[in-house]
DOTI-117493 format. One record per atom (N, C-alpha, C): residue in three letters; x, y, z negated. Coordinates in steps of 0.1 Angstrom, whole numbers, padded with zeros to 4 digits, always signed. Last residue first. Layout:
<tikes>
alaXYZ
...
</tikes>
This chain:
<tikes>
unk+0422+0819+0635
unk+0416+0817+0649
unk+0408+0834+0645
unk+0446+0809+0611
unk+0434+0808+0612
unk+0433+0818+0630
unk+0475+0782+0622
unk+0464+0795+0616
unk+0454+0795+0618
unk+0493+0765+0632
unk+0482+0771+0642
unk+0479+0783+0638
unk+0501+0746+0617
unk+0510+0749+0623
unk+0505+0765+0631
unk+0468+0728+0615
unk+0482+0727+0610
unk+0494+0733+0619
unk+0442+0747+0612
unk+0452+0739+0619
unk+0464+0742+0615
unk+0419+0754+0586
unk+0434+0759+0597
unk+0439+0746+0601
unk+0382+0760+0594
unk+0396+0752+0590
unk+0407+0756+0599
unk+0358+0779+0576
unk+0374+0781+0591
unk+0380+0767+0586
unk+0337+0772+0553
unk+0346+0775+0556
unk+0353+0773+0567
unk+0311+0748+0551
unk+0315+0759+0568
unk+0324+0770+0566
unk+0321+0737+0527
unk+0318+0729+0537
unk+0318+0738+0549
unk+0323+0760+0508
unk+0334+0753+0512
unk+0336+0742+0521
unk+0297+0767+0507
unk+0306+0780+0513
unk+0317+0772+0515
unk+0284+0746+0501
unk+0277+0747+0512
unk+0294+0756+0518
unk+0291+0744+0471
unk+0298+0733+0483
unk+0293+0738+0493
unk+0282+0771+0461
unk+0297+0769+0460
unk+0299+0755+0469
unk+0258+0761+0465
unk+0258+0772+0468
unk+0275+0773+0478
unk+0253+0744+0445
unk+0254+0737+0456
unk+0256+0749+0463
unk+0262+0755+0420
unk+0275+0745+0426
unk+0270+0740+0441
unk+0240+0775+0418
unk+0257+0777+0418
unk+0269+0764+0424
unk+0219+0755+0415
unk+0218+0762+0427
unk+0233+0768+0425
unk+0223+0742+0390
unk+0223+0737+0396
unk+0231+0742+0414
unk+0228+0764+0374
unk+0239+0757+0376
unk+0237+0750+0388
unk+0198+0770+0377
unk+0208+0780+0377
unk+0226+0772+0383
unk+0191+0747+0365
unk+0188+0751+0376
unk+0197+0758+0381
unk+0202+0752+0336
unk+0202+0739+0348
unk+0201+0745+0360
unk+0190+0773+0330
unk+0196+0772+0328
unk+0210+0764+0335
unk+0159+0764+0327
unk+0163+0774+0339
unk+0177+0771+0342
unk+0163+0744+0313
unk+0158+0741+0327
unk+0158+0751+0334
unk+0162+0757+0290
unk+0171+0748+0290
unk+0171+0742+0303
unk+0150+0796+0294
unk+0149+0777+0287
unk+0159+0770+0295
unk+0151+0813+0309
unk+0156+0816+0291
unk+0155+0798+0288
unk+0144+0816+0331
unk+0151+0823+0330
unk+0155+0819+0316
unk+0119+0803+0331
unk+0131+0792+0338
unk+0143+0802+0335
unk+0094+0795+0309
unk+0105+0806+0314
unk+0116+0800+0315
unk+0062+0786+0312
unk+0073+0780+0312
unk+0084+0794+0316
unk+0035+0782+0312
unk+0040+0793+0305
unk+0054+0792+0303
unk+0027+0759+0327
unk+0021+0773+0333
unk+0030+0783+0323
unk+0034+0733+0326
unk+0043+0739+0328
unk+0042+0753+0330
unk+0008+0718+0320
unk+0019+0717+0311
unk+0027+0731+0309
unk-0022+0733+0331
unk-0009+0730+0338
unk+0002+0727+0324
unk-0047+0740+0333
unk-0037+0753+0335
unk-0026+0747+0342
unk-0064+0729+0314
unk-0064+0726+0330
unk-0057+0738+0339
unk-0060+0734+0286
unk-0055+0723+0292
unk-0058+0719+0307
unk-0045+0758+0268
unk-0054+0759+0284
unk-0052+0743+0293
unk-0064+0749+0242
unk-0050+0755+0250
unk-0059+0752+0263
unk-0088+0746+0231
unk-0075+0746+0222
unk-0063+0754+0229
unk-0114+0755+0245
unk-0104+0744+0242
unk-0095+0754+0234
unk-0146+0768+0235
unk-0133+0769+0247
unk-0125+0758+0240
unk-0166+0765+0217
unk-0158+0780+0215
unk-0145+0779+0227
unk-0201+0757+0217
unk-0192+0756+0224
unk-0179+0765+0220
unk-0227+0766+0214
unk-0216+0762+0200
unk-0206+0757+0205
unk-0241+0747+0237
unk-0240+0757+0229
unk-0233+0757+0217
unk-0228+0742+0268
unk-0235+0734+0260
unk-0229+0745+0248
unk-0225+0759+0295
unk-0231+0749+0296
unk-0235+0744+0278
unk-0214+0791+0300
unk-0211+0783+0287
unk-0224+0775+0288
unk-0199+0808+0327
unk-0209+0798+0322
unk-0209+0791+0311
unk-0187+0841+0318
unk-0185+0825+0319
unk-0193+0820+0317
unk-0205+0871+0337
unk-0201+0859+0322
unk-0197+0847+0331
unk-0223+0871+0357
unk-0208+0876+0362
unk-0199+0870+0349
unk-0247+0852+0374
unk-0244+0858+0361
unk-0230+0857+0364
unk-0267+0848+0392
unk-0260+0864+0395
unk-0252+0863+0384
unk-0278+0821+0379
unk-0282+0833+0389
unk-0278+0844+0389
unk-0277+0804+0359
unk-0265+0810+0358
unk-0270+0818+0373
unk-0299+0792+0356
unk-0300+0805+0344
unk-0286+0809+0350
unk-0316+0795+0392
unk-0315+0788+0380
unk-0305+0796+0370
unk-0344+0797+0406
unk-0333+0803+0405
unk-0328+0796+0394
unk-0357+0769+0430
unk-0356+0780+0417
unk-0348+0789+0414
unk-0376+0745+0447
unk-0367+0759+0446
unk-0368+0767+0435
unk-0395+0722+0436
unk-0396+0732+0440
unk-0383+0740+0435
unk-0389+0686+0434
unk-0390+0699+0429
unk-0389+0707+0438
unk-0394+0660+0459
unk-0384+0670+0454
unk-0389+0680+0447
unk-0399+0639+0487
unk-0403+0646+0471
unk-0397+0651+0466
unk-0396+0622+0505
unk-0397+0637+0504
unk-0409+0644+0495
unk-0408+0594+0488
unk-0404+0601+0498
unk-0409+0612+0503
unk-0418+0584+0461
unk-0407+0594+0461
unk-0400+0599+0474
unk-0433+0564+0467
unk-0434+0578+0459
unk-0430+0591+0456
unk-0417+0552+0490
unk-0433+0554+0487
unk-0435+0567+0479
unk-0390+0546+0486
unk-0394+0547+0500
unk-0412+0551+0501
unk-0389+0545+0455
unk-0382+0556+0460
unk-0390+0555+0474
unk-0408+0518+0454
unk-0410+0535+0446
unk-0402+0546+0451
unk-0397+0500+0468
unk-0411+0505+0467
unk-0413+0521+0463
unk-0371+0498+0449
unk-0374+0496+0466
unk-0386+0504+0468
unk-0383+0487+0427
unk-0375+0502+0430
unk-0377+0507+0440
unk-0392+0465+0427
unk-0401+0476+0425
unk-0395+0490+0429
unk-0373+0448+0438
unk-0389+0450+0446
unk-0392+0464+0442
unk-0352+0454+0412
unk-0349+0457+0430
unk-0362+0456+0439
unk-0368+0443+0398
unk-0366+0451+0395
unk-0363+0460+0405
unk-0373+0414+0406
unk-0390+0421+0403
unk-0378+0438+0401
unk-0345+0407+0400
unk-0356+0406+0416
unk-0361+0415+0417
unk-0338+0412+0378
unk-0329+0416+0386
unk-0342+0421+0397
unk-0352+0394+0362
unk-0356+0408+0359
unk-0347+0417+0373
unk-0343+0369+0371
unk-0358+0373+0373
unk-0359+0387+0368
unk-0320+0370+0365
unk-0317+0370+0379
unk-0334+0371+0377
unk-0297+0377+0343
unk-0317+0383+0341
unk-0318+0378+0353
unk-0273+0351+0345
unk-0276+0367+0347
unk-0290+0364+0345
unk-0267+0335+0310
unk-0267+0338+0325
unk-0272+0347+0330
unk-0272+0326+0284
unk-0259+0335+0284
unk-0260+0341+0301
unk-0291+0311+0283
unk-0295+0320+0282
unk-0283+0336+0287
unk-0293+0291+0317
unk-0289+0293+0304
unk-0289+0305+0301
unk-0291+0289+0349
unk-0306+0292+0339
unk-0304+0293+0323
unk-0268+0302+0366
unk-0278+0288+0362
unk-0290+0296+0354
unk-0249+0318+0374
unk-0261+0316+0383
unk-0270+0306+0377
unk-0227+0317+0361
unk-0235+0329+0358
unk-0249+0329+0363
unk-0207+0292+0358
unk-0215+0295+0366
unk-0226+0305+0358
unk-0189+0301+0335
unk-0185+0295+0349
unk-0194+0292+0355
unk-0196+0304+0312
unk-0196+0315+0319
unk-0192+0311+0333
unk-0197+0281+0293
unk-0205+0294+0294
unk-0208+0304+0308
unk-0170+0282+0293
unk-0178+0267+0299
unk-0189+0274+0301
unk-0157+0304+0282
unk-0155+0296+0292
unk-0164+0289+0299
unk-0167+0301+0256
unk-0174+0310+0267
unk-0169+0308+0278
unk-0156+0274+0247
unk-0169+0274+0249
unk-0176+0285+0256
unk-0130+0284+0244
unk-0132+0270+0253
unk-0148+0273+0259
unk-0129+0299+0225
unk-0128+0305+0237
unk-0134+0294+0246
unk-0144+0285+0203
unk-0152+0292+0204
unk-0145+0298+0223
unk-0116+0268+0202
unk-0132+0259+0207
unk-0141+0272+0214
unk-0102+0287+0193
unk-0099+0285+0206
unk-0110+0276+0212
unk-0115+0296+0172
unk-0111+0307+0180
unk-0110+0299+0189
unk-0116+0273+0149
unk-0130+0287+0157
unk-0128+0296+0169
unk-0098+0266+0149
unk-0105+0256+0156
unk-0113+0265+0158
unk-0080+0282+0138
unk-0075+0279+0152
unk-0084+0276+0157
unk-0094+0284+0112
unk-0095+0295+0122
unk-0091+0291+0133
unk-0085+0254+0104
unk-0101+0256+0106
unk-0106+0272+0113
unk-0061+0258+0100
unk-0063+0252+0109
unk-0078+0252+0112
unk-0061+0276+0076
unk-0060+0285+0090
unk-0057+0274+0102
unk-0071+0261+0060
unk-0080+0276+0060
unk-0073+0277+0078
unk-0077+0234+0046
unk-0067+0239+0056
unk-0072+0254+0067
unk-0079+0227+0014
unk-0086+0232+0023
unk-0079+0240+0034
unk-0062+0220-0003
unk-0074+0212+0000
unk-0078+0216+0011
unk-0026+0229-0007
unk-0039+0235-0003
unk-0050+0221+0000
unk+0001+0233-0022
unk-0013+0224-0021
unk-0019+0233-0022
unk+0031+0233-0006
unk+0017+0242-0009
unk+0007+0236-0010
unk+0051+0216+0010
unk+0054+0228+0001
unk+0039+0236-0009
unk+0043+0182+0014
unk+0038+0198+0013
unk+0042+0208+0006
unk+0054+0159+0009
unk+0062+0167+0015
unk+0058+0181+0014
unk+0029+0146-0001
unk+0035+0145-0009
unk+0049+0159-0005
unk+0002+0162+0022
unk+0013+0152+0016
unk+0020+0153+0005
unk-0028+0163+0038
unk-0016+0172+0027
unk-0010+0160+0019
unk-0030+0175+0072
unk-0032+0163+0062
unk-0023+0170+0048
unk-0024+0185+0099
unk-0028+0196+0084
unk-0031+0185+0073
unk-0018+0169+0114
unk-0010+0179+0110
unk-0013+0183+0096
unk-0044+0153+0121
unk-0031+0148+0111
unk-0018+0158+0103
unk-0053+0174+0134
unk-0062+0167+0120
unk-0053+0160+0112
unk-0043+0179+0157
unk-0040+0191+0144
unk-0047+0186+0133
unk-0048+0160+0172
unk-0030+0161+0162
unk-0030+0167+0154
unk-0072+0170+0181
unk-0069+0154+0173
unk-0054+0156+0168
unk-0061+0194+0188
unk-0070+0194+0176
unk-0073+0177+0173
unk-0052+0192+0214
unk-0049+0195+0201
unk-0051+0194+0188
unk-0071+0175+0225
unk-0062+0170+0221
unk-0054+0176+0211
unk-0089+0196+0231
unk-0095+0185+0217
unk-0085+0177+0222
unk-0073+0216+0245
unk-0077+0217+0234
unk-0082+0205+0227
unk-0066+0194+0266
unk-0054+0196+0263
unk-0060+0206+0245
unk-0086+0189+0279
unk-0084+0179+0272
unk-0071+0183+0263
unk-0099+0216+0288
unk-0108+0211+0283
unk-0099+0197+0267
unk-0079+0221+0308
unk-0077+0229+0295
unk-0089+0222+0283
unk-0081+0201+0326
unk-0067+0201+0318
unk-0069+0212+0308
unk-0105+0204+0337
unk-0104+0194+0324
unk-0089+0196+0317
unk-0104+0227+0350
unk-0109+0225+0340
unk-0108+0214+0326
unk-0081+0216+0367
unk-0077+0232+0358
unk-0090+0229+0347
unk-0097+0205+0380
unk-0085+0195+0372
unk-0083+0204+0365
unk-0114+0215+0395
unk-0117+0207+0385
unk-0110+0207+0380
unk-0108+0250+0404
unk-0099+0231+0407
unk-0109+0227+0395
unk-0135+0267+0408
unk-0123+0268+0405
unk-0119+0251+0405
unk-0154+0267+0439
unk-0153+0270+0427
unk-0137+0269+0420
unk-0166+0283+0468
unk-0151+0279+0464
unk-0155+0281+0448
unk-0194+0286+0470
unk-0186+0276+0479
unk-0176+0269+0467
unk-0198+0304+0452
unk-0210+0294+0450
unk-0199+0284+0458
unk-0183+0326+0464
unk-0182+0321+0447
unk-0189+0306+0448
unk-0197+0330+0492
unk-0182+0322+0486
unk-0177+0320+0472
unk-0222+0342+0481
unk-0221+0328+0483
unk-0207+0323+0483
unk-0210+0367+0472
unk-0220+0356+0462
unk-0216+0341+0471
unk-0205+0375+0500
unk-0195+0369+0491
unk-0199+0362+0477
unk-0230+0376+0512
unk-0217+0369+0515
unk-0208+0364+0501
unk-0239+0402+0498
unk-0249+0383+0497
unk-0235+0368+0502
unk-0221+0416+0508
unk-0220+0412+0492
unk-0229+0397+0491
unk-0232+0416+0535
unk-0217+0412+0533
unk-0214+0408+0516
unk-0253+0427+0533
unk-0254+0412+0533
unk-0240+0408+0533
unk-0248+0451+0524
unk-0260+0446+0516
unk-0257+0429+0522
unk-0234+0460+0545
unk-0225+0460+0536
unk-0231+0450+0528
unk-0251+0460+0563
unk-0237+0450+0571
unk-0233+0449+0554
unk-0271+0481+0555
unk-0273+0468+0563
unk-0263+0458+0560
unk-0252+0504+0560
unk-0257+0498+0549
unk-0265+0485+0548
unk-0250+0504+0585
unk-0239+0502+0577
unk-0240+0494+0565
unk-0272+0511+0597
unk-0269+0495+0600
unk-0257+0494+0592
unk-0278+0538+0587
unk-0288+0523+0582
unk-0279+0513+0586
unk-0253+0548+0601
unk-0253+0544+0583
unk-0263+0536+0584
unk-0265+0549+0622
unk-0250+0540+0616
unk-0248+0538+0606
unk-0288+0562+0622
unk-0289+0548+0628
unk-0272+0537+0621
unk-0277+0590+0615
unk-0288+0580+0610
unk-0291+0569+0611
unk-0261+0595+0637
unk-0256+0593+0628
unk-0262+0585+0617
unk-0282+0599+0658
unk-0272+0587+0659
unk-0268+0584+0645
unk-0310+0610+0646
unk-0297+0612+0650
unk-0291+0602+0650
unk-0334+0601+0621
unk-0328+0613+0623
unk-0309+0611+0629
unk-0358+0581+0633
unk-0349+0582+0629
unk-0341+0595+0635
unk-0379+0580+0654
unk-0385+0577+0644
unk-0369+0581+0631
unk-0377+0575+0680
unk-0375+0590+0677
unk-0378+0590+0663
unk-0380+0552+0691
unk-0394+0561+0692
unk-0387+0573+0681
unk-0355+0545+0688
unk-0361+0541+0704
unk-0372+0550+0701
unk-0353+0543+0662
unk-0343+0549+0668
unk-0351+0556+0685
unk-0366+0516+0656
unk-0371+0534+0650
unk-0366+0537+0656
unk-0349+0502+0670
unk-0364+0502+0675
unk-0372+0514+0670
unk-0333+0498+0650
unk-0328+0498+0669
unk-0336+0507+0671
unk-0346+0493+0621
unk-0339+0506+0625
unk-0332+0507+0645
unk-0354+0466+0636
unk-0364+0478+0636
unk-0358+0489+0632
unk-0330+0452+0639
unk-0331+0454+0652
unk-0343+0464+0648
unk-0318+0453+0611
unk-0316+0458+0618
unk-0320+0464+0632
unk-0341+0436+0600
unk-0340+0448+0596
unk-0329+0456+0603
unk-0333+0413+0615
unk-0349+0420+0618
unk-0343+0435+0611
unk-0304+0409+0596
unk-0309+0406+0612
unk-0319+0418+0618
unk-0314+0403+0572
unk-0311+0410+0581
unk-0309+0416+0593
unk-0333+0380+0578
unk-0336+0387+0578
unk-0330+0402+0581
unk-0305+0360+0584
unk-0319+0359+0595
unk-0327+0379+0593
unk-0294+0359+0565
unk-0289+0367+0575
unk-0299+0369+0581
unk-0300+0330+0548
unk-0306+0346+0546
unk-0303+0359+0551
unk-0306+0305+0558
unk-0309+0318+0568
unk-0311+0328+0564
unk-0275+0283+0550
unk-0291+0292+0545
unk-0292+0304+0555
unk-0268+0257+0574
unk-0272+0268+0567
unk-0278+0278+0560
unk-0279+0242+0599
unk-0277+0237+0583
unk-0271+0248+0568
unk-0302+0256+0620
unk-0291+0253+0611
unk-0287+0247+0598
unk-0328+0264+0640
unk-0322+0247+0633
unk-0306+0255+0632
unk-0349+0287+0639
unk-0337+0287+0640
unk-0331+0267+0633
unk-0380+0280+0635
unk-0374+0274+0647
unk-0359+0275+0647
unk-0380+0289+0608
unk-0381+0271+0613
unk-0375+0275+0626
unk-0382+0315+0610
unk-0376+0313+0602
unk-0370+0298+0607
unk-0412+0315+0627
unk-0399+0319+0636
unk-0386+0316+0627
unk-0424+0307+0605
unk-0424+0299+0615
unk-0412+0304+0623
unk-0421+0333+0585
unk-0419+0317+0584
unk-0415+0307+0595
unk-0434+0354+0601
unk-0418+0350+0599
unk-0416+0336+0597
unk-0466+0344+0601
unk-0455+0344+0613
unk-0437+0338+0612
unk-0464+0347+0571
unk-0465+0332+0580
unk-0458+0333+0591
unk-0444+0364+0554
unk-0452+0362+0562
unk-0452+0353+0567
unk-0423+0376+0526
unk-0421+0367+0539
unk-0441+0365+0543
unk-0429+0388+0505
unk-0418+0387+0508
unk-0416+0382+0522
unk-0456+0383+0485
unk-0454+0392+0499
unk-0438+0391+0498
unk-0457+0357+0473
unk-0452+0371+0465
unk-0453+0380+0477
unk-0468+0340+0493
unk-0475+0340+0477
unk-0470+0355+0475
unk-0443+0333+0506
unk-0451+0339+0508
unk-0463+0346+0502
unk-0430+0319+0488
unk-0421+0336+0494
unk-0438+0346+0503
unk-0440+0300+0485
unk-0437+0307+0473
unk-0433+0320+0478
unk-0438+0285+0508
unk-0450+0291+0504
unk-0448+0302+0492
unk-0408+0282+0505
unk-0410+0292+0516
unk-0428+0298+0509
unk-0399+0272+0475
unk-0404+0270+0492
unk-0406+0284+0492
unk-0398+0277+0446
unk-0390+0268+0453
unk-0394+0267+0468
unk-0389+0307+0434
unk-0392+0301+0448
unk-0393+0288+0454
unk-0384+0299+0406
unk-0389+0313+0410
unk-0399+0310+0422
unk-0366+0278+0405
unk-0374+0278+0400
unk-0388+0284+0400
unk-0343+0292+0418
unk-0350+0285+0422
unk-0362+0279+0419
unk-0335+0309+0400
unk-0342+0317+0415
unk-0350+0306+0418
unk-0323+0289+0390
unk-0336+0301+0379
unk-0345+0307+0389
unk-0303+0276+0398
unk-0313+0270+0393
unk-0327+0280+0393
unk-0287+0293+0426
unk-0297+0296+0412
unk-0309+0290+0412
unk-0283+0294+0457
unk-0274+0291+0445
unk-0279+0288+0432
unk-0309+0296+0468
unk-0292+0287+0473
unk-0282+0280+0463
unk-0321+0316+0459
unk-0322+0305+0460
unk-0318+0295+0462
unk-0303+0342+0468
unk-0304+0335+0451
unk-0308+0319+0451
unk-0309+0343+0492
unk-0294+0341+0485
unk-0294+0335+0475
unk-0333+0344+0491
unk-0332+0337+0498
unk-0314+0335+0496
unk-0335+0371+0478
unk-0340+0363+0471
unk-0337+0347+0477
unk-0323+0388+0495
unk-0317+0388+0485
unk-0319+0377+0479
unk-0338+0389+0520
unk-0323+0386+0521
unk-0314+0377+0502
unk-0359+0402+0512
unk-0360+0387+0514
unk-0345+0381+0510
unk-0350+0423+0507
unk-0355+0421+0496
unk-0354+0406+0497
unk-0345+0427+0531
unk-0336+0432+0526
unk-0337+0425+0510
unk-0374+0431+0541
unk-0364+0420+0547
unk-0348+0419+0537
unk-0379+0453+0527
unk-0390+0441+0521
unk-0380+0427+0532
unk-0369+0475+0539
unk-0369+0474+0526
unk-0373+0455+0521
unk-0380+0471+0563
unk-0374+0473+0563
unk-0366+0469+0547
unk-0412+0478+0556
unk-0409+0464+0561
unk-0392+0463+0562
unk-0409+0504+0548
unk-0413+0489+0536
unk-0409+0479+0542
unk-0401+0514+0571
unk-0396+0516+0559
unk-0398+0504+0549
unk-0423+0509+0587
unk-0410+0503+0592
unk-0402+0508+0580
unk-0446+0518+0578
unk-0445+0503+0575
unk-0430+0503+0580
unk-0442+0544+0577
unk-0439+0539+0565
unk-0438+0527+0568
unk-0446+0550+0606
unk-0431+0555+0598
unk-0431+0546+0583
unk-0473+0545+0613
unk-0461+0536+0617
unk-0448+0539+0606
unk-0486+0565+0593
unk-0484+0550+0586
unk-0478+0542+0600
unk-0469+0592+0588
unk-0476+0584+0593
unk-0480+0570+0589
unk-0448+0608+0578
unk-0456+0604+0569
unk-0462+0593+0579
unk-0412+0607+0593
unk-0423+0604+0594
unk-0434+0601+0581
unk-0379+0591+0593
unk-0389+0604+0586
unk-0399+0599+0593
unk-0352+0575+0582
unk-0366+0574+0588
unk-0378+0588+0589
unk-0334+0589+0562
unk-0333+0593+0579
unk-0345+0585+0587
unk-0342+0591+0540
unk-0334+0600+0546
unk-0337+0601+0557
unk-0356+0567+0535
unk-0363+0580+0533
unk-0355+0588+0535
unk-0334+0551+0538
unk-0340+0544+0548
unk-0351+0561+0547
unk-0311+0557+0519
unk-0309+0559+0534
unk-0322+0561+0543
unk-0325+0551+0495
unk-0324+0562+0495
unk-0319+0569+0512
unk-0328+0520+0501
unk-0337+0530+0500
unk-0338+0539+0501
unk-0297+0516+0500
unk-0307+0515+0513
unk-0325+0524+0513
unk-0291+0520+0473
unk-0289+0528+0484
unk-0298+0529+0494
unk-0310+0502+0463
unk-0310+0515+0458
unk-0304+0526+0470
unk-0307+0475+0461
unk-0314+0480+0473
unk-0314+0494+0476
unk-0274+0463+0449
unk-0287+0471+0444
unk-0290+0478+0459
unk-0257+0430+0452
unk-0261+0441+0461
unk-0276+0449+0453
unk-0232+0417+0427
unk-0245+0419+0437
unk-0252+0430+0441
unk-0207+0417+0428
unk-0211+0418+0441
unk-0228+0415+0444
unk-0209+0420+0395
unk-0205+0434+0406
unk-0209+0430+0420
unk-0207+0392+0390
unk-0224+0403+0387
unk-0223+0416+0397
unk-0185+0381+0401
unk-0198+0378+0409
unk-0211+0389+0402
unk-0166+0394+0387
unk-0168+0400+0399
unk-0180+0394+0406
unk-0174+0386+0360
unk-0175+0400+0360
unk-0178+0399+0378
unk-0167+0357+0364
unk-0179+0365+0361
unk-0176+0372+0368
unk-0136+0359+0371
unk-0145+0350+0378
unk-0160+0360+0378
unk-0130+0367+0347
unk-0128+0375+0357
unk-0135+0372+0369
unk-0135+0347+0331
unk-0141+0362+0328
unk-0141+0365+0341
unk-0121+0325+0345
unk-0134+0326+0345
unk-0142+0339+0343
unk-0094+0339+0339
unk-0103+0333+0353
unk-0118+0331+0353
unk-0094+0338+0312
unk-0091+0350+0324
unk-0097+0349+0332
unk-0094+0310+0307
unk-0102+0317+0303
unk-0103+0331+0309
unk-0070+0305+0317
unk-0083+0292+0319
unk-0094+0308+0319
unk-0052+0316+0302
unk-0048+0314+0318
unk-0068+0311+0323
unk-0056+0306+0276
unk-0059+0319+0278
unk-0059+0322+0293
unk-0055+0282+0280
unk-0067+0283+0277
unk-0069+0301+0279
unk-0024+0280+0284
unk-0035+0269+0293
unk-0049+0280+0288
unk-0014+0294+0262
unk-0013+0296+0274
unk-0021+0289+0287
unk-0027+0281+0234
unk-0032+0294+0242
unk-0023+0299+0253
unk-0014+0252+0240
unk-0030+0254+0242
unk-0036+0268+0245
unk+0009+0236+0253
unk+0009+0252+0250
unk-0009+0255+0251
unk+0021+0213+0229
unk+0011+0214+0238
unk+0005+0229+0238
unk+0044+0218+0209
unk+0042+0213+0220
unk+0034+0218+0233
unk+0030+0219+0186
unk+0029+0230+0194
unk+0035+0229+0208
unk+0029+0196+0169
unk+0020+0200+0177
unk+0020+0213+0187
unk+0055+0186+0160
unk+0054+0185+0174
unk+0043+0190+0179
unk+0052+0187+0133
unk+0067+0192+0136
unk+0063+0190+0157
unk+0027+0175+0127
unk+0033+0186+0125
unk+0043+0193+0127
unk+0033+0151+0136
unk+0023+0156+0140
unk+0025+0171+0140
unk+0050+0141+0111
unk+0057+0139+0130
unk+0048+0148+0137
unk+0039+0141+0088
unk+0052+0152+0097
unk+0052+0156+0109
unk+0023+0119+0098
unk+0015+0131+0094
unk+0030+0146+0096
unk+0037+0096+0100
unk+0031+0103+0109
unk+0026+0117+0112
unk+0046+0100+0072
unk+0057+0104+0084
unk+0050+0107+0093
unk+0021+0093+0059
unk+0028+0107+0059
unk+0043+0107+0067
unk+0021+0070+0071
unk+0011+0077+0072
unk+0019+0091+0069
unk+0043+0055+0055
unk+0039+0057+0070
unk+0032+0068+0077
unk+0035+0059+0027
unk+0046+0062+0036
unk+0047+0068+0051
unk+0008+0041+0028
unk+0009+0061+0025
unk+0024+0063+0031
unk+0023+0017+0038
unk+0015+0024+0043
unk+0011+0037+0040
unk+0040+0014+0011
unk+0043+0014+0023
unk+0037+0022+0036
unk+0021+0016-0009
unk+0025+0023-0012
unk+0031+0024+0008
unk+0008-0012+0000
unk+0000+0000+0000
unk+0009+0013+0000
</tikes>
């Protein structure tokens, strides 16, 4: 028996003199970057209708009711675009939509479209398709004078190109995920640490410090499980878990907007005013109790600087003397040997 406690506490050294070995916050912190970083950039590439909206009541004009449907309609393919992205990728979207009737149900898509949707055969998602339409009816505003100027027409299709180019790149996140192996090697390399670190922290006869309670092997295990776990968390953003995007508040949020600036808010505007700073020859003082800054911090470091008396004029001075003094001794006459000067 005694033999065996022996043993056990050599192992329990051995454990301890080698666990660090295994570089767990360089694997997990490497791991874990990626995936943050991963996130962040797929929430940023998704496309707000916001601009397009604000384009499409710029330069569509017209109150009429042709001028509006090609605005909504316009708007409402853009919208398809979006939702027909989501669907591809996201459990949640998908849930949302799972068919086409579902798209039609929400006004997003029409029967007609639908059908013209089927005849394209690819193995592809067709959420280009729509753009697509939304571009050839800014063509087709253009053709009835319905859009303000060429210039009008490039931006809509710009904004067009850009709105499905981010749908693009959503989807190459969704393609290209990160190496499996990179996952499991950080996945096995922590609860392998942490099966050594159970022996490690064992308390021996060898222990400088009786401790019962191994305080700061029980912080490692919070910190780098807890990193391990937003990790795993966060590697697909698109699912349905709580930690994942609103992708149903996103939708309904971008429909409604869409609607509201190209409807409510086209050519709408406050009325003309004078406003309080009108002729006034005083400094504007914007927010009250205000007394000015400290120094003149948009002057310049260097605005009260005397090159004549400070330590950098002084320089200078030398400076411009010695190159003065090489310039006069470089286009100095040269004598010829024996010759003179000329």
């Amino acid at each position: 028996m005694e033999r065996i406690k022996k043993n056990f506490e050599n192992f329990c050294v051995f454990c301890k003199t080698n666990v660090d070995i295994i570089p767990v916050p360089f694997v997990l912190g490497f791991y874990v970057t990626l995936v943050v970083g991963r996130w962040w950039n797929q929430f940023t590439e998704i496309p707000w209708p916001d601009s397009m909206a604000i384009y499409v009541s710029a330069f569509i004009i017209g109150s009429d009711e042709k001028s509006i449907m090609y605005r909504r309609t316009i708007m409402r393919y853009l919208n398809l675009c979006f939702v027909m992205t989501l669907t591809s990728i996201s459990t949640k979207a998908r849930k949302m939509f799972p068919d086409s009737k579902s798209l039609i149900d929400n006004g997003l898509l029409t029967e007609e479209e639908d059908e013209i949707l089927n005849d394209y055969e690819t193995r592809n998602c067709k959420y280009f398709v729509p753009a697509l339409w939304a571009s050839n009816l800014v063509y087709e505003a253009s053709t009835e004078n319905l859009t303000i100027g060429e210039r009008g027409v490039e931006a809509l299709i710009e904004e067009i190109s850009r709105f499905r180019g981010s749908l693009g790149n959503i989807f190459l996140y969704d393609w290209v995920n990160p190496p499996l192996v990179y996952t499991q090697i950080a996945t096995i390399s922590v609860h392998a640490y942490f099966l050594i670190f159970v022996f490690a922290e064992q308390f021996t006869t060898q222990s400088k410090v009786d401790i019962y309670v191994p305080l700061f092997g029980i912080l490692q295990f919070v910190f780098f499980m807890g990193w391990l776990k937003v990790a795993e968390s966060l590697i697909n953003p698109f699912g349905d878990d709580d930690d994942d995007f609103e992708l149903d508040e996103i939708i309904h949020r971008n429909i409604k907007i869409s609607y509201i600036i190209i409807d409510e808010m086209f050519s709408s505007y406050p009325e003309l005013d004078k406003d309080m700073f009108w002729n006034s020859s005083q400094d504007i003082q914007i927010i009250k109790d205000y007394r000015g800054p400290k120094n003149d911090m948009f002057a310049g470091s260097l605005i009260n600087l005397n090159t004549d008396d400070s330590y950098i004029g002084s320089k200078l001075s030398m400076f411009h003397s010695n190159y003065f003094t090489s310039i006069t001794k470089i286009n100095a006459p040269k004598h010829r040997d024996g010759l003179g000067s000329q």
